[in-house]
C-alpha positions, 0 to 999 in steps of 0.5 A: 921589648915587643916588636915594632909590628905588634907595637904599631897597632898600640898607636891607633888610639895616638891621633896626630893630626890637629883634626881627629879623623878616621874610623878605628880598627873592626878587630878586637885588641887584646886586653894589654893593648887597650890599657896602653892605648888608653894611656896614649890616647890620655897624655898624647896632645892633638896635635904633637907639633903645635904651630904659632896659631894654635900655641904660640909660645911654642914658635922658636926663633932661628937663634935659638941655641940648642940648650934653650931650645930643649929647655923649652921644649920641656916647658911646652910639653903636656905634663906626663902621666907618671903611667905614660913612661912605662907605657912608653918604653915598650914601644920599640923602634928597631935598631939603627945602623947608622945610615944617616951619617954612613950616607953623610961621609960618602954622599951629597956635597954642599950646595951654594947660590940661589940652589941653597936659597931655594933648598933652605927649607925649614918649617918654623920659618913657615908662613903657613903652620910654622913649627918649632924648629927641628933638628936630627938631634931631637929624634931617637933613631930606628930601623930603616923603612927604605931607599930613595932615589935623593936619601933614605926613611928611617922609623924615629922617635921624638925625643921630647914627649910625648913621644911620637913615632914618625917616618924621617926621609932625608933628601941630599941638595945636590943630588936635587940640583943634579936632577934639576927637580928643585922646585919639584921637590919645593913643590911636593912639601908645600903641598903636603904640608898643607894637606889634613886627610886622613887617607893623605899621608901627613907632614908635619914638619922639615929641616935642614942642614948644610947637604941634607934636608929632612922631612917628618912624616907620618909613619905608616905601619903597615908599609907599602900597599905595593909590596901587599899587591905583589904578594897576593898578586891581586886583591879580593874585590872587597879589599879592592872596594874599600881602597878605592872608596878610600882613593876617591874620598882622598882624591875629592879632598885634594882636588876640593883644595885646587890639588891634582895628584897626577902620579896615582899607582900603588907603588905611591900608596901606604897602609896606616897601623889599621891597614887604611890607605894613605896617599903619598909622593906628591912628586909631580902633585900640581897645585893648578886653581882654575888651570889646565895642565899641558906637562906629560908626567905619571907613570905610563901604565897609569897615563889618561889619552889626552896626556898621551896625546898632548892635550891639556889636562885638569884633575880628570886624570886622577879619575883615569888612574883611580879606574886602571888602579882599580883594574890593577887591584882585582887582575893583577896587572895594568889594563893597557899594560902592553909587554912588547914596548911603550909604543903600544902601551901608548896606542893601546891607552889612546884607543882605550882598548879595554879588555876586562876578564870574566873574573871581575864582577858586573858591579866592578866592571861598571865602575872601572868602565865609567872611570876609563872613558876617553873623554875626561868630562863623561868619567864617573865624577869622585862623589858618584863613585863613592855612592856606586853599588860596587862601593857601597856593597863592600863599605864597612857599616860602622864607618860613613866612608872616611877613614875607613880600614880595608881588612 
């Protein structure tokens, strides 16, 4: 049985989205890779969780017994190529470790009133996109991919085909009520749900039990773009180009759809299975058409003057973040990063007291300097990012820019 990493790039050909976007990969795939992927690419359905819109039949009522709802699953399911299920079958997971249930004995308590109103989230009771209705039953489990503050990530596959690899993330309702961030966390699967880009990481569906709510994400196979940071210490300024081509064609989608981002900073961002960036954590995302937000949230490094200073703020904060990431990307370290103590930090950001090395390039010093101005409205607008000299020197000729990879 092949391992996850070599099995990851197998899964470029398997689209997920209702919308086939993205560039593939600029390495060459070995023989045996292509005949597989070829299969995926075959017998795998646009879109592996149709909505009411586009399939209707596939809409499955709440009273809907488990038997039933496997039986018609089979029924809704693309006809299976008798290849595919050997294909599939090399395709590993990883070893669960029982995690889900382990956290369930010892963690999280049932939640009652209004808080369970609020938390009895369910996509195929959604008005927008409804799903079929899901439960951890209908998912072969794997390996863990991580630990969060609410639960933990597991790599899991469907069970009915064909197949998909997705990221499952539980969340406990109590620990949201302790934390009070409910209507956060609401917030957060609202807006992705509704979100097809693809360097936006995608949801496609959640449910519930009586302590726990799950969410289906699209599995990044390359993990998190923080932990490569780390690693290297920096990135090459064509690595780093590339991501922040990918970062502005990603922020100008979500702020086309009244979305500001509000938290930008590598330990938010993954790698997809051919390395391009996707945006995830949309914890303090905002979904504010025509409004100008006055909360101080983010993370401090990656904080704008006028959230620091307490005025209002609109989608112009995502152009700060996406200047001081690409700083953080070519040096290694936040540009008003201040080791003797967030006071500082804060003064250094509200003076923009900008301070860039000799190693960074001209080109690149230009962008990150037109990102990180004090006034929002004179920072370099997303599309003229994307055309700056910096940007275009280093974009991959066989991509137009979106869904392009980063070597």
């Amino acid at each position: 049985m092949a391992s996850v990493g070599s099995l990851t790039r197998q899964f470029s050909a398997l689209e997920v989205s209702q919308k086939q976007n993205g560039a593939g990969p600029t390495h060459q795939k070995k023989p045996s890779q292509n005949n597989v992927s070829k299969l995926l690419t075959k017998f795998a359905a646009p879109n592996p969780f149709p909505t009411s819109s586009s399939a209707p039949s596939t809409a499955i009522p709440k009273s809907t017994s488990t038997s039933s709802l496997q039986s018609k699953s089979k029924q809704t399911s693309r006809p299976a190529s008798p290849a595919k299920p050997a294909a599939q079958q090399t395709i590993d997971i990883g070893r669960y470790d029982g995690g889900f249930e382990l956290d369930n004995e010892s963690r999280g308590e049932k939640v009652y009133g209004q808080a369970a109103e609020d938390l009895a989230l369910d996509s195929s009771v959604s008005r927008i996109r409804p799903t079929r209705e899901w439960h951890l039953t209908d998912f072969d489990i794997g390996r863990p991919l991580g630990k969060g503050k609410f639960g933990r990530v597991y790599m899991v596959r469907t069970k009915c085909e064909p197949h998909y690899i997705l990221a499952l993330k539980c969340l406990y309702k109590s620990e949201i009520v302790q934390s009070r961030v409910e209507k956060q966390i609401r917030r957060e699967i609202e807006i992705q749900q509704n979100l097809r880009h693809p360097h936006v990481l995608r949801l496609y569906g959640y449910f519930h039990d009586d302590k726990r709510i799950f969410l289906m994400l699209e599995f990044a196979g390359k993990g998190e773009l923080y932990k490569q940071l780390v690693k290297l210490g920096c990135f090459t300024e064509k690595r780093s180009s590339r991501y922040i081509d990918q970062m502005a064609d990603a922020l100008h989608y979500l702020h086309s759809k009244h979305v500001i981002h509000r938290d930008i900073k590598p330990e938010n961002l993954l790698l997809g299975i051919n390395g391009e960036l996707k945006i995830g954590d949309f914890g303090w995302s905002v979904h504010a058409p025509g409004n100008r937000r006055t909360t101080l949230c983010g993370t401090l490094d990656y904080l704008p003057p006028e959230m620091v200073e307490g005025r209002d703020h609109s989608e112009k904060v995502d152009y700060w973040a996406l200047g001081v990431l690409t700083y953080e990307f070519i040096c290694g370290a936040p540009p008003f990063e201040d080791k003797s103590g967030h006071n500082a930090t804060y003064k250094r950001i509200a003076k923009v007291d900008l301070k860039i090395p000799s190693k960074v390039s001209p080109e690149a010093r230009d962008l990150i300097i037109k990102l990180l101005q004090y006034e929002p409205e004179k920072r370099i607008p997303l599309t003229d990012v994307r055309r700056h000299p910096w940007i275009v020197k280093y974009r991959s000729k066989s991509s137009s820019g979106s869904g392009q990879t980063a070597p």
